[in-house]
MIGU-351136 format. One line per field, with one value per residue (C-alpha): x, y, z; chain; residue in three letters; residue number from 1. Coordinates in nm, 4 decimals, always signed. Each point is the difference from the previous one (the first is absolute). Example, Ala and Ser with C-alpha at 12.3 -4.5 7.8 and 13.67 -1.06 7.14 Angstrom:
2
xx +1.2300, +0.1370
yy -0.4500, +0.3440
zz +0.7800, -0.0660
c A, A
r ala, ser
k 1, 2
END
This chain:
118
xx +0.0000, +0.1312, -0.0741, +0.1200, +0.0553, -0.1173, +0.3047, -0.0247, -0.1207, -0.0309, -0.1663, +0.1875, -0.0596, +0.0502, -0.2998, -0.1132, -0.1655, -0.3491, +0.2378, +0.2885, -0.2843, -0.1939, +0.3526, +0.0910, -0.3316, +0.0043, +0.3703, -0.0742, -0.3366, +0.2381, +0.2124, -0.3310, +0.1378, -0.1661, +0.2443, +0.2400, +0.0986, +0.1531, +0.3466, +0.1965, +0.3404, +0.2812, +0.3558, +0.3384, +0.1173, -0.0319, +0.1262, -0.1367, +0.0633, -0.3552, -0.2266, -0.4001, -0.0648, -0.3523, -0.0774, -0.2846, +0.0391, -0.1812, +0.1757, -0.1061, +0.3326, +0.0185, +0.0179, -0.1136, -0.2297, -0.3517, -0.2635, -0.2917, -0.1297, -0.3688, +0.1727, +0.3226, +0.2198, +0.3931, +0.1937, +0.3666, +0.2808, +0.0902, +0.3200, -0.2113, -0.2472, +0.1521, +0.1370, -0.3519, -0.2303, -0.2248, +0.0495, -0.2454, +0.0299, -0.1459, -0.0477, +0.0179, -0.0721, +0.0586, +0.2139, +0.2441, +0.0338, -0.1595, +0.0270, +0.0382, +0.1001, +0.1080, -0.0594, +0.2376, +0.0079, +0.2931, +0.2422, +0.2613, +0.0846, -0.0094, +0.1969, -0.1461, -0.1469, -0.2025, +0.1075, +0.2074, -0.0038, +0.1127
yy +0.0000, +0.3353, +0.3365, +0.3446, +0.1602, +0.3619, +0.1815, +0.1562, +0.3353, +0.2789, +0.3962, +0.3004, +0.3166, +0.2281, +0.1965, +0.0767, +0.3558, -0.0308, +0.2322, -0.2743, -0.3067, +0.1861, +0.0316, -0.3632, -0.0876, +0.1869, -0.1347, -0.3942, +0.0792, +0.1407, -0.3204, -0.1887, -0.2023, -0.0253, -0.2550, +0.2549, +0.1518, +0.3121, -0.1413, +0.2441, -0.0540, +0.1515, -0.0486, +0.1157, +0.2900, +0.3881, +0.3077, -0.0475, -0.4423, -0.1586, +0.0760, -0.1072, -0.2396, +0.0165, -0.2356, -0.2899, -0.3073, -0.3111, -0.2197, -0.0350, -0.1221, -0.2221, +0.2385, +0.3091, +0.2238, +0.0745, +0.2831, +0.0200, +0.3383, -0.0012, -0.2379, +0.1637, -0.2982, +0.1626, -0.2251, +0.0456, -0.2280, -0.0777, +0.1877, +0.3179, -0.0328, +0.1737, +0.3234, +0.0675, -0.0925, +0.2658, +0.1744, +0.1267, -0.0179, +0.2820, +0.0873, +0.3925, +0.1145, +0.4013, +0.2486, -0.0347, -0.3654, -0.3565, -0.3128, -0.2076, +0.1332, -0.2232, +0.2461, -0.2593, +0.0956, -0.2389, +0.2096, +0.1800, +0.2067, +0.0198, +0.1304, +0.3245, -0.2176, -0.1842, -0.3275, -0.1165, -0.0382, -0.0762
zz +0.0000, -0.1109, +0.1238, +0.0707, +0.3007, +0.0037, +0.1536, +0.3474, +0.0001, +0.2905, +0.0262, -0.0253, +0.0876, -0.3245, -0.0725, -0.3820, -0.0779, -0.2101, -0.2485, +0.0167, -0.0583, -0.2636, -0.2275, +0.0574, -0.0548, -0.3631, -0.0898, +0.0645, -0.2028, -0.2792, +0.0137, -0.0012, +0.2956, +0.3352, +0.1241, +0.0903, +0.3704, +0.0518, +0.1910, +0.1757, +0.1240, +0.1759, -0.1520, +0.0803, -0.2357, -0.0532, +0.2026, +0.3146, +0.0250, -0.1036, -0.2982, -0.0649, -0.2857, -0.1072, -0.3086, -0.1122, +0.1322, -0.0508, +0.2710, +0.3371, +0.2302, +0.2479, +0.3306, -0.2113, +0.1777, -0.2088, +0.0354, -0.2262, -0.0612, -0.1779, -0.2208, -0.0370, +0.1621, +0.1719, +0.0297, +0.2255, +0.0475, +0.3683, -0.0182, -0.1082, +0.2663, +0.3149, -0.2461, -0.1231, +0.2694, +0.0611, -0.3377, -0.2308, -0.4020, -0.1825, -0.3792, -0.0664, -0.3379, +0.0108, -0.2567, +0.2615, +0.0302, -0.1236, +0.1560, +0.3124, +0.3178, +0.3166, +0.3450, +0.2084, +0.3918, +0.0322, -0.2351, +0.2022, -0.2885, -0.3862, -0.3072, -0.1572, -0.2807, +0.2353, -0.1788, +0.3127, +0.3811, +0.3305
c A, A, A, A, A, A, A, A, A, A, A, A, A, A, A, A, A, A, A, A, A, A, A, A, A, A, A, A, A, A, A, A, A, A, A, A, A, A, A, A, A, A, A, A, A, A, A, A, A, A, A, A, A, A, A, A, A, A, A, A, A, A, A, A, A, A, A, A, A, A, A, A, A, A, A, A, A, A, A, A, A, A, A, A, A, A, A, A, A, A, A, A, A, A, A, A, A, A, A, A, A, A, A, A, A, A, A, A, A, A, A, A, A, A, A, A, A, A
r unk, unk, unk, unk, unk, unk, unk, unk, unk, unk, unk, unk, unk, unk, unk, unk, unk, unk, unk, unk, unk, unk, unk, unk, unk, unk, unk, unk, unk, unk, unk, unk, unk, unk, unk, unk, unk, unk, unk, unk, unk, unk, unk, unk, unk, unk, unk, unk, unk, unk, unk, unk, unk, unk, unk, unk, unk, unk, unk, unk, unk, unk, unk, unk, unk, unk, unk, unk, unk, unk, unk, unk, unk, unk, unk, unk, unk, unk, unk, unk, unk, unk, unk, unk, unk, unk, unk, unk, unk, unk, unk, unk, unk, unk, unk, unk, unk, unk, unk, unk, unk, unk, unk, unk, unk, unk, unk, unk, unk, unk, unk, unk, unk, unk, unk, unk, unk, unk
k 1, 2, 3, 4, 5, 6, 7, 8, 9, 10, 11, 12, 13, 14, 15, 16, 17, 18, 19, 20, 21, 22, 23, 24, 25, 26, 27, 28, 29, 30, 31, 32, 33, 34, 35, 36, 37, 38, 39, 40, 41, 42, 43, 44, 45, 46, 47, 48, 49, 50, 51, 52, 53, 54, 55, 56, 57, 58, 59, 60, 61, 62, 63, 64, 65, 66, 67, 68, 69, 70, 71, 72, 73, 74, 75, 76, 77, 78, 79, 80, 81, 82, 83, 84, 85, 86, 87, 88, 89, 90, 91, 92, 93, 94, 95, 96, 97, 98, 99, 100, 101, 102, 103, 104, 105, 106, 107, 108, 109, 110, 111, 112, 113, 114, 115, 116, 117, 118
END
């Protein structure tokens, strides 16, 4: 007998604007996929020591943490957890400025491009 094991999941606590879900919401229908999760991740690199990596994922790890928002599934490794909990994603679309924005209450610091933290 043959089967698959779903992998082990857990919470996070990330919050996702209605702004934020409403864009990833439009871009997966533009893909015409609804398989997709928005994964974010924390990786070493940049001015200040860690940037965000926001991309598509279809993958669910083992051990990755999952929130579903209205849909909108956000998905974080385990290593990314404790550098974003309690963050909030946002999508601004002004003259100023278009596209995601992480508000992250854990970041000591960041570069003047806002790309990188501490």
């Amino acid at each position: 007998m043959t089967g698959t094991i779903a992998p082990s999941t857990t919470s996070h606590g990330v919050g996702l604007t209605e702004a934020a879900a409403q864009k990833i919401r439009s871009l997966l229908a533009q893909e015409g996929r609804e398989d997709l999760h928005l994964r974010v991740a924390v990786q070493p690199g940049g001015c200040s020591g860690l940037i965000y990596q926001l991309y598509f994922d279809e993958r669910v790890l083992d051990g990755d943490a999952v929130v579903d928002f209205d849909g909108v599934g956000v998905v974080l490794d385990k290593m990314s957890v404790p550098y974003l909990e309690g963050a909030s994603i946002d999508f601004e679309d002004t003259i100023a400025k278009q596209g995601f924005t992480i508000d992250n209450p854990n970041a000591g610091s960041s570069c003047a491009c806002g790309d990188s933290f501490s």
